[in-house]
PDB file with one MODEL, atoms N, CA, C and O in Angstrom:
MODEL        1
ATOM      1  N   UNK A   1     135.462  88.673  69.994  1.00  0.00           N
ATOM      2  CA  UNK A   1     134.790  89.471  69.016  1.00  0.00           C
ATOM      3  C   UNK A   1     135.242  89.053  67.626  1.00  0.00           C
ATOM      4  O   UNK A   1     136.456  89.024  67.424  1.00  0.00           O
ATOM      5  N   UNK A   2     134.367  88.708  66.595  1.00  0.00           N
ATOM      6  CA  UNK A   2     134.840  88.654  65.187  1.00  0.00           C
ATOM      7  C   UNK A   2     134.960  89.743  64.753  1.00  0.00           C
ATOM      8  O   UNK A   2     134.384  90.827  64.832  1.00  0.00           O
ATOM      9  N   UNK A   3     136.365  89.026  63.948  1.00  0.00           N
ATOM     10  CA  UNK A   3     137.152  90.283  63.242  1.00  0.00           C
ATOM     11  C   UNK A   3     136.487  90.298  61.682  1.00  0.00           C
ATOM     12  O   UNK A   3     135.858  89.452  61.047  1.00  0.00           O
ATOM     13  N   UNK A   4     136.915  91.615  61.392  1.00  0.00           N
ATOM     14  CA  UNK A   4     136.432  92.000  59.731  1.00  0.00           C
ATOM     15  C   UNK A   4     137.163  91.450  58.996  1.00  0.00           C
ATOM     16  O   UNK A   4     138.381  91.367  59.156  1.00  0.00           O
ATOM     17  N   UNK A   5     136.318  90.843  57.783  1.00  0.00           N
ATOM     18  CA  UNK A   5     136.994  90.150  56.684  1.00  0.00           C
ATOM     19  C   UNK A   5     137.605  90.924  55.505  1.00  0.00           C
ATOM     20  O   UNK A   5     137.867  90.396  54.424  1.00  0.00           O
ATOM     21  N   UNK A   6     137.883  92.672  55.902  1.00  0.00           N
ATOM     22  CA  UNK A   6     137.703  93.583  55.346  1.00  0.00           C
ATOM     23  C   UNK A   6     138.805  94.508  55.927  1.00  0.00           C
ATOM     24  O   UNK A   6     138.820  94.673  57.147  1.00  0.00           O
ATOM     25  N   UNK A   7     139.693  95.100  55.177  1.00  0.00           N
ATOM     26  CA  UNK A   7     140.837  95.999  56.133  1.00  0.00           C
ATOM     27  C   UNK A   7     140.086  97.435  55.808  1.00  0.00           C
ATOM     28  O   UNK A   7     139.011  97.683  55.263  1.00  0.00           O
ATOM     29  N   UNK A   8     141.481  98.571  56.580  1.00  0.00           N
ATOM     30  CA  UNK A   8     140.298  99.559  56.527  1.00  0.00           C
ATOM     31  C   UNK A   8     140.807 100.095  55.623  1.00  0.00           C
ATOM     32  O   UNK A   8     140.210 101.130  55.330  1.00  0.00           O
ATOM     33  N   UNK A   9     141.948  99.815  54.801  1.00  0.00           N
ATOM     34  CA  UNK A   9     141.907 100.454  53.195  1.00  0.00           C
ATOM     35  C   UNK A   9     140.521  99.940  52.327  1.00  0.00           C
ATOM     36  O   UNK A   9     139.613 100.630  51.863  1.00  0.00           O
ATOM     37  N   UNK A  10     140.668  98.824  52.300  1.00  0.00           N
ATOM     38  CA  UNK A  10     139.059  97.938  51.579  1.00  0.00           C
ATOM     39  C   UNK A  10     138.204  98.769  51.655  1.00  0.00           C
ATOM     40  O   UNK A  10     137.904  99.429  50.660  1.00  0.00           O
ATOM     41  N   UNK A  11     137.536  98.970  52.961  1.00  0.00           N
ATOM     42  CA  UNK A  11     136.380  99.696  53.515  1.00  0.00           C
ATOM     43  C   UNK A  11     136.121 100.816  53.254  1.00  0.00           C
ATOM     44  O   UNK A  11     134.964 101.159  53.012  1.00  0.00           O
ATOM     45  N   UNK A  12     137.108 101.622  53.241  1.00  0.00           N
ATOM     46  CA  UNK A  12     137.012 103.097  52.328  1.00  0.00           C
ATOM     47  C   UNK A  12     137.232 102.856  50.807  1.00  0.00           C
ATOM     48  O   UNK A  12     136.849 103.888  50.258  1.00  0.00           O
ATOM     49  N   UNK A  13     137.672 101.971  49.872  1.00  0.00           N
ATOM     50  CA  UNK A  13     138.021 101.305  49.231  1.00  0.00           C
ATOM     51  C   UNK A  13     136.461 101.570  48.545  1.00  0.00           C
ATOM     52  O   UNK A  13     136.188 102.526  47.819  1.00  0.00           O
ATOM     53  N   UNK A  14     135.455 100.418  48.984  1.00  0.00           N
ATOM     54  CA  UNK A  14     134.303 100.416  49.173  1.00  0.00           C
ATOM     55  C   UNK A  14     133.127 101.680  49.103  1.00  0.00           C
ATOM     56  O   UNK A  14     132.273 102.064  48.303  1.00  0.00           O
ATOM     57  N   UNK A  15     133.717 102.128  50.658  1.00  0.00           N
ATOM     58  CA  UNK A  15     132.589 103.447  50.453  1.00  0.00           C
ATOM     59  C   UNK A  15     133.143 104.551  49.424  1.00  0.00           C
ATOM     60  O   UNK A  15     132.294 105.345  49.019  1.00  0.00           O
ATOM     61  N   UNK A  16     134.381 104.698  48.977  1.00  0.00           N
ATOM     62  CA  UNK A  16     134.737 105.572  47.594  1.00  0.00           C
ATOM     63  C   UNK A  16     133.940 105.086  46.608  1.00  0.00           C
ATOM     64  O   UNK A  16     133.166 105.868  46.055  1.00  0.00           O
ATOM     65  N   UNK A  17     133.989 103.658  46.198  1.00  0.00           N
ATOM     66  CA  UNK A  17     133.513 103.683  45.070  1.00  0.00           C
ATOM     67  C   UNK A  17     132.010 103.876  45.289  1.00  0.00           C
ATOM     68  O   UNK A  17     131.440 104.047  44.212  1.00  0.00           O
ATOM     69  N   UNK A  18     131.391 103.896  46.087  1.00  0.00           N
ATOM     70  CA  UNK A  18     129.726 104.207  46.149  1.00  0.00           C
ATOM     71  C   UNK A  18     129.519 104.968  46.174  1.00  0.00           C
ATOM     72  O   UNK A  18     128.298 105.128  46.168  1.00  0.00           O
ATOM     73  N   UNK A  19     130.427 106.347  46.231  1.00  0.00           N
ATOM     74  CA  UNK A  19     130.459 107.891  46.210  1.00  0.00           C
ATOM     75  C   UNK A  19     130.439 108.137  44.687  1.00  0.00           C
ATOM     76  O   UNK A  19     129.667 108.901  44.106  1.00  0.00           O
ATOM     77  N   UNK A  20     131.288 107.467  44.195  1.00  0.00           N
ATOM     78  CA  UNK A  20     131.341 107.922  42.930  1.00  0.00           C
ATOM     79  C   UNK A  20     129.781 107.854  41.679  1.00  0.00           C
ATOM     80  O   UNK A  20     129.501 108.469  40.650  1.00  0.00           O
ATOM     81  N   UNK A  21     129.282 107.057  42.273  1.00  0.00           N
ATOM     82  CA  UNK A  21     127.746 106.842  41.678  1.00  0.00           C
ATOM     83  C   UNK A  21     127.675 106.017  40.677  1.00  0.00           C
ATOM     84  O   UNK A  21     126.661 106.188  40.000  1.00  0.00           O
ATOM     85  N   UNK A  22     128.403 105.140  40.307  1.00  0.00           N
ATOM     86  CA  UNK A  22     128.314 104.549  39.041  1.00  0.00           C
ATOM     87  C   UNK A  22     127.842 103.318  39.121  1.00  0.00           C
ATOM     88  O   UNK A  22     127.856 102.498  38.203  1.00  0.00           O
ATOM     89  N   UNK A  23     127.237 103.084  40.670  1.00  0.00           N
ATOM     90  CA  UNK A  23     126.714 101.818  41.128  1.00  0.00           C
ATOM     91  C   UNK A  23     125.799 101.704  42.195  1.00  0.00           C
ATOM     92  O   UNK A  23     126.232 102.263  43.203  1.00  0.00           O
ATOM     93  N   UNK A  24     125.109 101.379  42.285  1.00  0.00           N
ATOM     94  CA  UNK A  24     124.166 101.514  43.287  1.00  0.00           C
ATOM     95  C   UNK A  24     124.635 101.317  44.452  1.00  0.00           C
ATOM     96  O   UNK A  24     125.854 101.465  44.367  1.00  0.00           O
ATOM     97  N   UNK A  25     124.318 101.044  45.574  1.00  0.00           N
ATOM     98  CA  UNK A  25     124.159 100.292  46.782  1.00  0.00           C
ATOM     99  C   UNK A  25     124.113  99.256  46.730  1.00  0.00           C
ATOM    100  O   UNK A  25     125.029  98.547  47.147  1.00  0.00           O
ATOM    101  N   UNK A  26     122.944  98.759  46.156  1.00  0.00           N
ATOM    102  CA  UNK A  26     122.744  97.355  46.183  1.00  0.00           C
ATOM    103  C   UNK A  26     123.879  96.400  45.833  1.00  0.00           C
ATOM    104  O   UNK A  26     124.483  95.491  46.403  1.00  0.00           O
ATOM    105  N   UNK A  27     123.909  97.111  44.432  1.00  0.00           N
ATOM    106  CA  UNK A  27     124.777  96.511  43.700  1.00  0.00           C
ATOM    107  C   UNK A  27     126.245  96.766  43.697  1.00  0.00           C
ATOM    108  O   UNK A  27     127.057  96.291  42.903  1.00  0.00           O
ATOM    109  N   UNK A  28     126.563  97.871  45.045  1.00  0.00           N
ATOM    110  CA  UNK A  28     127.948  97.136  45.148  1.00  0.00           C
ATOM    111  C   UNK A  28     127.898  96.743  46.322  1.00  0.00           C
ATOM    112  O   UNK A  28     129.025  96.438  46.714  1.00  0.00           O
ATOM    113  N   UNK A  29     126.950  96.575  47.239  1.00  0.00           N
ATOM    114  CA  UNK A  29     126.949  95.160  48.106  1.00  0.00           C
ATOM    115  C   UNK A  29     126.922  93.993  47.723  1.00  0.00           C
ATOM    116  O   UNK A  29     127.403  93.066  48.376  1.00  0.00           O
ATOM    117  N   UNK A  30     126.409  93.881  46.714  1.00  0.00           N
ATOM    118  CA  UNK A  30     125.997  92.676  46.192  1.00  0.00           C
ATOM    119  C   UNK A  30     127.240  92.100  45.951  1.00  0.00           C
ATOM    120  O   UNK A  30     127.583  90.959  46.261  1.00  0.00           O
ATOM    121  N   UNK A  31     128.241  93.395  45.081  1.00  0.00           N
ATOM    122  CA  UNK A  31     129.851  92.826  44.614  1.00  0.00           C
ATOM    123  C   UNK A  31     130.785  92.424  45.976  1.00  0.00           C
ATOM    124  O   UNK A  31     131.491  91.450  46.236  1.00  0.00           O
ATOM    125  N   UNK A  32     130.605  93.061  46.354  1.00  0.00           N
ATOM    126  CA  UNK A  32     131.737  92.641  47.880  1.00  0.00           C
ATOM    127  C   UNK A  32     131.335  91.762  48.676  1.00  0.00           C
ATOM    128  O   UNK A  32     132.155  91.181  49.387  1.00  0.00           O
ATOM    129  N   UNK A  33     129.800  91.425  48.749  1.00  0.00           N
ATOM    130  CA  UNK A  33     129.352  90.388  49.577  1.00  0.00           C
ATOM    131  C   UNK A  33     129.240  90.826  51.047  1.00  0.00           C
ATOM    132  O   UNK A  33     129.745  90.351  52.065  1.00  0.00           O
ATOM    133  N   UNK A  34     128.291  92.050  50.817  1.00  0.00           N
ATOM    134  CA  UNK A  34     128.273  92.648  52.061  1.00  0.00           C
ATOM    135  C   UNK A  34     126.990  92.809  52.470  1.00  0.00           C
ATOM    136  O   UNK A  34     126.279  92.567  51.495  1.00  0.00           O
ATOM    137  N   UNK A  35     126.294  93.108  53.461  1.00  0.00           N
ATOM    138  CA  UNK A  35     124.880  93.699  53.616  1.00  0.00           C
ATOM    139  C   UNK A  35     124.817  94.899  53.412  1.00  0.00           C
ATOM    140  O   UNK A  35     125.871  95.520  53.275  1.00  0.00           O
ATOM    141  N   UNK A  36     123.419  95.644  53.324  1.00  0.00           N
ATOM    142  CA  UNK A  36     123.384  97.488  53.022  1.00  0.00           C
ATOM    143  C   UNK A  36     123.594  97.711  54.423  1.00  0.00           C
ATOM    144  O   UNK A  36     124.229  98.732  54.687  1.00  0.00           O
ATOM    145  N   UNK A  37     123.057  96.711  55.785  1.00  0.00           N
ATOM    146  CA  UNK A  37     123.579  97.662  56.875  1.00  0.00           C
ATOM    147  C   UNK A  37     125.049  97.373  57.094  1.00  0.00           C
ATOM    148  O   UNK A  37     125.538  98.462  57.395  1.00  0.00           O
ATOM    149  N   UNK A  38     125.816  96.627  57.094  1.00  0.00           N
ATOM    150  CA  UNK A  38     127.050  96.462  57.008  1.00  0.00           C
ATOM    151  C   UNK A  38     127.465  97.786  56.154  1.00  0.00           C
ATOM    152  O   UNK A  38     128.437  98.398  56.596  1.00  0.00           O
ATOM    153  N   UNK A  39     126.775  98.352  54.854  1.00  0.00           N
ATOM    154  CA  UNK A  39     127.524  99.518  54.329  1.00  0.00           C
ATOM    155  C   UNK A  39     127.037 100.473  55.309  1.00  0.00           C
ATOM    156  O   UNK A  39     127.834 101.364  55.604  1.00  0.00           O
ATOM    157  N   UNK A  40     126.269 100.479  55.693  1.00  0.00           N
ATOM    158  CA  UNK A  40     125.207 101.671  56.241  1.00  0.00           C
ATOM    159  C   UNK A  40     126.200 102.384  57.128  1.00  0.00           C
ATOM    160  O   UNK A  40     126.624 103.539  57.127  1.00  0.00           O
ATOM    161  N   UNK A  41     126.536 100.878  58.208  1.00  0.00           N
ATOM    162  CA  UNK A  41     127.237 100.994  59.481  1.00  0.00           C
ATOM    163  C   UNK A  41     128.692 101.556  59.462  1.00  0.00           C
ATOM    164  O   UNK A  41     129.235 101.993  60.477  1.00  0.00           O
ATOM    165  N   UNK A  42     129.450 101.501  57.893  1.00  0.00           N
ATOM    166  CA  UNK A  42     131.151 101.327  57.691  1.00  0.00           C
ATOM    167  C   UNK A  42     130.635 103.025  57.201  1.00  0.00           C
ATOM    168  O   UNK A  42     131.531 103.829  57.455  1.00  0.00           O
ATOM    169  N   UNK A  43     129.668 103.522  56.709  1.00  0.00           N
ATOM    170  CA  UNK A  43     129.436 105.051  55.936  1.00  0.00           C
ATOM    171  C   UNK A  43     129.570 105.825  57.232  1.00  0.00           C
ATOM    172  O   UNK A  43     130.030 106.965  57.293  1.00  0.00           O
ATOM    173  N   UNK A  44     129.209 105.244  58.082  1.00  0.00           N
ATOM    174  CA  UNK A  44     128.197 106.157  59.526  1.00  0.00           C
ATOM    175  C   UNK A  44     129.803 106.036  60.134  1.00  0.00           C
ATOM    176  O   UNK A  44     129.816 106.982  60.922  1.00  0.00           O
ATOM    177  N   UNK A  45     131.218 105.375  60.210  1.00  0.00           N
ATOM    178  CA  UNK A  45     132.081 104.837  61.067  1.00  0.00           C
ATOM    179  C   UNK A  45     133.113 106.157  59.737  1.00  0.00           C
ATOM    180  O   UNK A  45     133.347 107.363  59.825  1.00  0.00           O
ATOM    181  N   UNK A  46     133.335 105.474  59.036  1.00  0.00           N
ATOM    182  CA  UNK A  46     134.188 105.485  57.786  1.00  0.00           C
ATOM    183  C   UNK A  46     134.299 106.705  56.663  1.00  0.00           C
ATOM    184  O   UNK A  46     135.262 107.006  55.958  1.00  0.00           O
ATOM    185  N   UNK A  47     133.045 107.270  56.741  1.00  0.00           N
ATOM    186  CA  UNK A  47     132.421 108.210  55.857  1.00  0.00           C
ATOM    187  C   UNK A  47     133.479 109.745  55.983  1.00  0.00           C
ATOM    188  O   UNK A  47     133.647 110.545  56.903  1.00  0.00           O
ATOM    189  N   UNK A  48     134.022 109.655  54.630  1.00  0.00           N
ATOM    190  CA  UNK A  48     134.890 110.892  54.828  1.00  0.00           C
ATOM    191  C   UNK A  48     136.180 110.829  55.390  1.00  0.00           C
ATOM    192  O   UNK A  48     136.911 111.811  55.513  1.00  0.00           O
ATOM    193  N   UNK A  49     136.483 109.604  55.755  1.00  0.00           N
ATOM    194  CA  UNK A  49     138.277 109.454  56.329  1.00  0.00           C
ATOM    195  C   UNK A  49     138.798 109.379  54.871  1.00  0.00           C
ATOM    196  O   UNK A  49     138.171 109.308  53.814  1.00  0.00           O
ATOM    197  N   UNK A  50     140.317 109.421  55.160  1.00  0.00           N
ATOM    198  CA  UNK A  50     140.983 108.950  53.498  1.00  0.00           C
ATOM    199  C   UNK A  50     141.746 107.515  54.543  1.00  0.00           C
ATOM    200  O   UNK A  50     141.500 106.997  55.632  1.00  0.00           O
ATOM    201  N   UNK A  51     142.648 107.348  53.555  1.00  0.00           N
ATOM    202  CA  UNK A  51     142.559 105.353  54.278  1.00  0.00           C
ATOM    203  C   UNK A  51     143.616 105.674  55.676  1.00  0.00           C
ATOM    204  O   UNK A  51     143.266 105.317  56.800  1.00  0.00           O
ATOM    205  N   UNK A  52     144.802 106.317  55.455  1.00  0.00           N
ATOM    206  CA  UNK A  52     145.444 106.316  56.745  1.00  0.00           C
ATOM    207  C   UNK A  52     144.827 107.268  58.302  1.00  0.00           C
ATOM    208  O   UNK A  52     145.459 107.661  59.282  1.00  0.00           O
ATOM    209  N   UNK A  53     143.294 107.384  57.936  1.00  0.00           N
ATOM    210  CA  UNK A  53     142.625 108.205  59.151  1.00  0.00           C
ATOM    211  C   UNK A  53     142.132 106.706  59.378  1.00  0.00           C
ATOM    212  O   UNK A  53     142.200 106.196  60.497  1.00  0.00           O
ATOM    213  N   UNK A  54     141.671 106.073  58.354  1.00  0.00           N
ATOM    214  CA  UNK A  54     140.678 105.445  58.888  1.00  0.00           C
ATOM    215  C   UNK A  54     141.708 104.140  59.796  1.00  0.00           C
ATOM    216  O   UNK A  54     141.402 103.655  60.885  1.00  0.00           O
ATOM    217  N   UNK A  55     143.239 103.715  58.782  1.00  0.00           N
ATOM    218  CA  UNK A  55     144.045 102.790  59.649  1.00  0.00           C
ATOM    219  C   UNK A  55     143.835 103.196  61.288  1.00  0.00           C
ATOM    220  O   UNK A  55     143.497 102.504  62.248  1.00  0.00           O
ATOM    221  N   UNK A  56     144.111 104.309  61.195  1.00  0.00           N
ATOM    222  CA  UNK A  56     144.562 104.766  62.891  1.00  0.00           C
ATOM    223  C   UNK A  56     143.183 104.978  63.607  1.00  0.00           C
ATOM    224  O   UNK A  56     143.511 105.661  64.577  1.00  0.00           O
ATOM    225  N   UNK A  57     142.059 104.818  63.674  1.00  0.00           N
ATOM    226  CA  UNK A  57     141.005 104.729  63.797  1.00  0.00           C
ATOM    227  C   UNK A  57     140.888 103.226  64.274  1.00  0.00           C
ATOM    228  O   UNK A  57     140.765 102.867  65.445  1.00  0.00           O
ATOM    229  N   UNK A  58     140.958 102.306  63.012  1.00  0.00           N
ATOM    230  CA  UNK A  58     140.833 101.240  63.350  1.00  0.00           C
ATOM    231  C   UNK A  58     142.257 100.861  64.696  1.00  0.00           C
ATOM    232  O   UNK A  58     141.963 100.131  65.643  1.00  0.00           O
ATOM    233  N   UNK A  59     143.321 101.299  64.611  1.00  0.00           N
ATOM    234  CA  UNK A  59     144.210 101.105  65.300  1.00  0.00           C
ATOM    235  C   UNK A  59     144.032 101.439  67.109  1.00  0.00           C
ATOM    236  O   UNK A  59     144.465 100.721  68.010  1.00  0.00           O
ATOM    237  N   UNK A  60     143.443 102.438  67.224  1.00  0.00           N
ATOM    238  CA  UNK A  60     143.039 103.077  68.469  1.00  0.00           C
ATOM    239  C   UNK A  60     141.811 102.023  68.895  1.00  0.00           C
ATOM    240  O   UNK A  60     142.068 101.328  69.878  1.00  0.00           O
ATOM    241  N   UNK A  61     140.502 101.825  68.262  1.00  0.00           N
ATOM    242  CA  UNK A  61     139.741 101.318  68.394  1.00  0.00           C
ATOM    243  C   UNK A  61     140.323  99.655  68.951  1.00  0.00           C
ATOM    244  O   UNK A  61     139.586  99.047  69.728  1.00  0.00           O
ATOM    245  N   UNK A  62     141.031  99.308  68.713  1.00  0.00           N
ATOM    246  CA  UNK A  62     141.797  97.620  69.171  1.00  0.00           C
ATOM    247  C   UNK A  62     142.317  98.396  70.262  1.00  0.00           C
ATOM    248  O   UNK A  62     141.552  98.458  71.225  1.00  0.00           O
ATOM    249  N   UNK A  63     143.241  98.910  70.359  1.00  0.00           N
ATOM    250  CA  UNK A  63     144.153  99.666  71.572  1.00  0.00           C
ATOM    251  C   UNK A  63     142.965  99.474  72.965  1.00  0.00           C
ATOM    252  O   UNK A  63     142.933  98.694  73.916  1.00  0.00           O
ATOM    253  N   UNK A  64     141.914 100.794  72.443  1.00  0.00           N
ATOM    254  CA  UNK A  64     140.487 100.820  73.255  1.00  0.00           C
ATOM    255  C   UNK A  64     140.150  99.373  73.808  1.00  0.00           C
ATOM    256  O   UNK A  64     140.213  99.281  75.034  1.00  0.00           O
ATOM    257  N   UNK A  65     139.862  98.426  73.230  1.00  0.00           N
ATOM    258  CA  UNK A  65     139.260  97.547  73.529  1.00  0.00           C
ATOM    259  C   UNK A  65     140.103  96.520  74.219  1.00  0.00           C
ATOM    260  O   UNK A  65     139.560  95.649  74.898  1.00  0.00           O
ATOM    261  N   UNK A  66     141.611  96.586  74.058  1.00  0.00           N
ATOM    262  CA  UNK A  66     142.471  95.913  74.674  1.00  0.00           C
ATOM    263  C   UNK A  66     142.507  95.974  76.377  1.00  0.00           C
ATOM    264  O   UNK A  66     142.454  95.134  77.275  1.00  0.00           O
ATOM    265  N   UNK A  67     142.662  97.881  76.274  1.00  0.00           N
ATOM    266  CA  UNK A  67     142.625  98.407  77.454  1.00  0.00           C
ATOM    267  C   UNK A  67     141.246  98.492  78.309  1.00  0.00           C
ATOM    268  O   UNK A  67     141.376  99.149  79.342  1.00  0.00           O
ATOM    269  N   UNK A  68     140.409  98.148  78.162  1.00  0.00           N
ATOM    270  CA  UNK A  68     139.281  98.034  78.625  1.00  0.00           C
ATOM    271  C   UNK A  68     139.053  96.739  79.159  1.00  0.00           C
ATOM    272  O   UNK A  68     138.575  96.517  80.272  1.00  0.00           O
ATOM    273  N   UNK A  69     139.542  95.584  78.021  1.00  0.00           N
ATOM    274  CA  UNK A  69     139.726  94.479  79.023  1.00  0.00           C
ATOM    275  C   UNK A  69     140.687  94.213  80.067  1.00  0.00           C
ATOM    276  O   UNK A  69     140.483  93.252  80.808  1.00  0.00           O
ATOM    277  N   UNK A  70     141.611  94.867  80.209  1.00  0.00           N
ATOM    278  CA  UNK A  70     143.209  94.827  80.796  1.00  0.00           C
ATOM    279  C   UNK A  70     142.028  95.786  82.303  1.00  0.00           C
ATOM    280  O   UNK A  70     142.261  95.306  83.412  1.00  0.00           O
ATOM    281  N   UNK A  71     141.482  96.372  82.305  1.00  0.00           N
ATOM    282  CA  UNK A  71     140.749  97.180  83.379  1.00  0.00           C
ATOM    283  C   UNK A  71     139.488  96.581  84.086  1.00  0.00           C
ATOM    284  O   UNK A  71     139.149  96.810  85.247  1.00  0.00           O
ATOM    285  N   UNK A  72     138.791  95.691  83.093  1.00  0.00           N
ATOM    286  CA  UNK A  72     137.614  94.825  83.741  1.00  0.00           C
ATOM    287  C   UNK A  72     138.451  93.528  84.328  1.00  0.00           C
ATOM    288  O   UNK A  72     137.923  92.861  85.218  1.00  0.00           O
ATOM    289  N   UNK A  73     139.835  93.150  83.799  1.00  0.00           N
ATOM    290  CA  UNK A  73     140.290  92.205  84.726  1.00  0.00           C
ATOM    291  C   UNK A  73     140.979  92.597  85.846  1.00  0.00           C
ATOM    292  O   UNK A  73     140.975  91.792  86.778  1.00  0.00           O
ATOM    293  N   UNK A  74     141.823  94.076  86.053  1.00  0.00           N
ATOM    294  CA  UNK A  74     142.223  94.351  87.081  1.00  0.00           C
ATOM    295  C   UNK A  74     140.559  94.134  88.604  1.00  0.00           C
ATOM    296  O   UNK A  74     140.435  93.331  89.528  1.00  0.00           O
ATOM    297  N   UNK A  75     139.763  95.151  88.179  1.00  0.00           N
ATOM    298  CA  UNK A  75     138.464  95.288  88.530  1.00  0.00           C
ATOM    299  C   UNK A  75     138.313  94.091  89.087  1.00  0.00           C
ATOM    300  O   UNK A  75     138.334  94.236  90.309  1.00  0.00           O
ATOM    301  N   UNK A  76     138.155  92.848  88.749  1.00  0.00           N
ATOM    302  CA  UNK A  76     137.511  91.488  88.874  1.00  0.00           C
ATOM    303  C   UNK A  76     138.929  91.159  89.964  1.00  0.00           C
ATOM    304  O   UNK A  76     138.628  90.723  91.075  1.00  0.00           O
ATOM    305  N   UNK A  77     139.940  91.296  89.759  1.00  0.00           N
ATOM    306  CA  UNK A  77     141.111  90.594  90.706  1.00  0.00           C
ATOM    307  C   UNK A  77     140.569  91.630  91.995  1.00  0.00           C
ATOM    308  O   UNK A  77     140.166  91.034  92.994  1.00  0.00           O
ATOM    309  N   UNK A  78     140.541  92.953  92.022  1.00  0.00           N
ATOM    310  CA  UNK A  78     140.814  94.016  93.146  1.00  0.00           C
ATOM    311  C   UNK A  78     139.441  93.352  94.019  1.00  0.00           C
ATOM    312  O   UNK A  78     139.481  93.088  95.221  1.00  0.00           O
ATOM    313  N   UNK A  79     138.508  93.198  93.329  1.00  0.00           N
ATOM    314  CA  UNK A  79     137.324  92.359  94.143  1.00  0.00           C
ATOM    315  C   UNK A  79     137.332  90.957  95.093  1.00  0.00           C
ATOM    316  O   UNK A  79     136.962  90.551  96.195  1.00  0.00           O
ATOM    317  N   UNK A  80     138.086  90.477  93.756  1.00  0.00           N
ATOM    318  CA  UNK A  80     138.184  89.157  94.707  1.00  0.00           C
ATOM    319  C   UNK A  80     139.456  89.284  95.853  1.00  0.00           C
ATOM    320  O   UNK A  80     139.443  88.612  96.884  1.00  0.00           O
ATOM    321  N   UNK A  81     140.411  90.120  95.564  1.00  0.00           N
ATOM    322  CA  UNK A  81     141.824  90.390  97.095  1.00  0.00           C
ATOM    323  C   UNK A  81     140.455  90.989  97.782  1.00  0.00           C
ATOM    324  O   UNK A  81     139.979  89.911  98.137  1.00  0.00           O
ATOM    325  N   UNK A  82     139.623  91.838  98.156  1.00  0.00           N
ATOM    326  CA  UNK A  82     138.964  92.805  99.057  1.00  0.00           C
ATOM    327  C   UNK A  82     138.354  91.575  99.914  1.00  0.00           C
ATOM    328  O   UNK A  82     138.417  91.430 101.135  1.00  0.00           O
ATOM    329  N   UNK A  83     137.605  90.529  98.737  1.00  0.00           N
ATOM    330  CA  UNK A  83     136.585  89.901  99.576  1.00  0.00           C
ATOM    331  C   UNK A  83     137.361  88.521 101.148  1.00  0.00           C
ATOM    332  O   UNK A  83     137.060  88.147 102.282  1.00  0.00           O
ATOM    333  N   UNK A  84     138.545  88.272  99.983  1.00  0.00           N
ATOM    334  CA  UNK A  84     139.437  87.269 100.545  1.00  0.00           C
ATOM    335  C   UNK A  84     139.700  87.963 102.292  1.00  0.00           C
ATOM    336  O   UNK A  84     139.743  87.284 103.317  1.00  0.00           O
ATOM    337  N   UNK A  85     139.859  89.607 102.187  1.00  0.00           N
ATOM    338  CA  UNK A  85     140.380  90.244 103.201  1.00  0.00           C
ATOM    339  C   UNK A  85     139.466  90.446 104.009  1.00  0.00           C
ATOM    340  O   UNK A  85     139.750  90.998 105.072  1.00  0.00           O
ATOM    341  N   UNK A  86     138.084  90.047 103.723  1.00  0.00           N
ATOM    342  CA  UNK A  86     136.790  90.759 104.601  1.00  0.00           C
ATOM    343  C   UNK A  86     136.902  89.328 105.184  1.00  0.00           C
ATOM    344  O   UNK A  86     137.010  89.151 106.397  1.00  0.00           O
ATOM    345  N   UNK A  87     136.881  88.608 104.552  1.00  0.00           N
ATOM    346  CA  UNK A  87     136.751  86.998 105.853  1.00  0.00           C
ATOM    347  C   UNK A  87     137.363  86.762 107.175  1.00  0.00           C
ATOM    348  O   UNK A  87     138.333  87.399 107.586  1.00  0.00           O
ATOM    349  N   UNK A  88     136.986  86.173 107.585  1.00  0.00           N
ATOM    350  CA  UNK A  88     137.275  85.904 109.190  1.00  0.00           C
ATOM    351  C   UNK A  88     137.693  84.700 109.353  1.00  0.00           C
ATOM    352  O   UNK A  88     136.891  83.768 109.286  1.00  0.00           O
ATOM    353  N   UNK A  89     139.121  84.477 109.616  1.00  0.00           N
ATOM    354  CA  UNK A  89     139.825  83.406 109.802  1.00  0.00           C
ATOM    355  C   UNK A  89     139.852  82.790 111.386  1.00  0.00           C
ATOM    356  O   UNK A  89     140.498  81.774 111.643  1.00  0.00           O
TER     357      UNK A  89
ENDMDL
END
């Protein structure tokens, strides 16, 4: 999975200053070099944390995804011992 070129202080960083109104959308996508759904998506994720909700957010979210693969590979081994055991030697 690609990672963000963006930490999650930045990102709230970001959606603060677009709260504040003194800039459009556009135009502070335009400054960070971002897309509007890229903001769309970090408002809808991000919207309303202050930065150390959003660290631990982002922190859990890796954790999540670590452990999920650590479980689709157990999954994939427990299959292949079952099938090894169904054969007939």
């Amino acid at each position: 999975m690609k990672t963000s070129r963006f930490s999650a202080e930045q990102i709230v960083g970001i959606l603060n200053e677009a709260t504040k109104r003194e800039l459009t959308v556009a135009e502070i996508c335009r400054k960070h070099d971002i897309t509007e759904q890229t903001y769309y998506r970090w408002r809808r994720a991000y919207g309303g944390l202050q930065v150390d909700e959003a660290k631990r957010l982002r922190a859990l979210e890796d954790e999540n995804r670590r452990l999920k693969k650590l479980v689709a590979e157990q999954a994939l081994d427990l299959a292949m011992l079952k099938d090894v055991a169904e054969r007939k030697w």
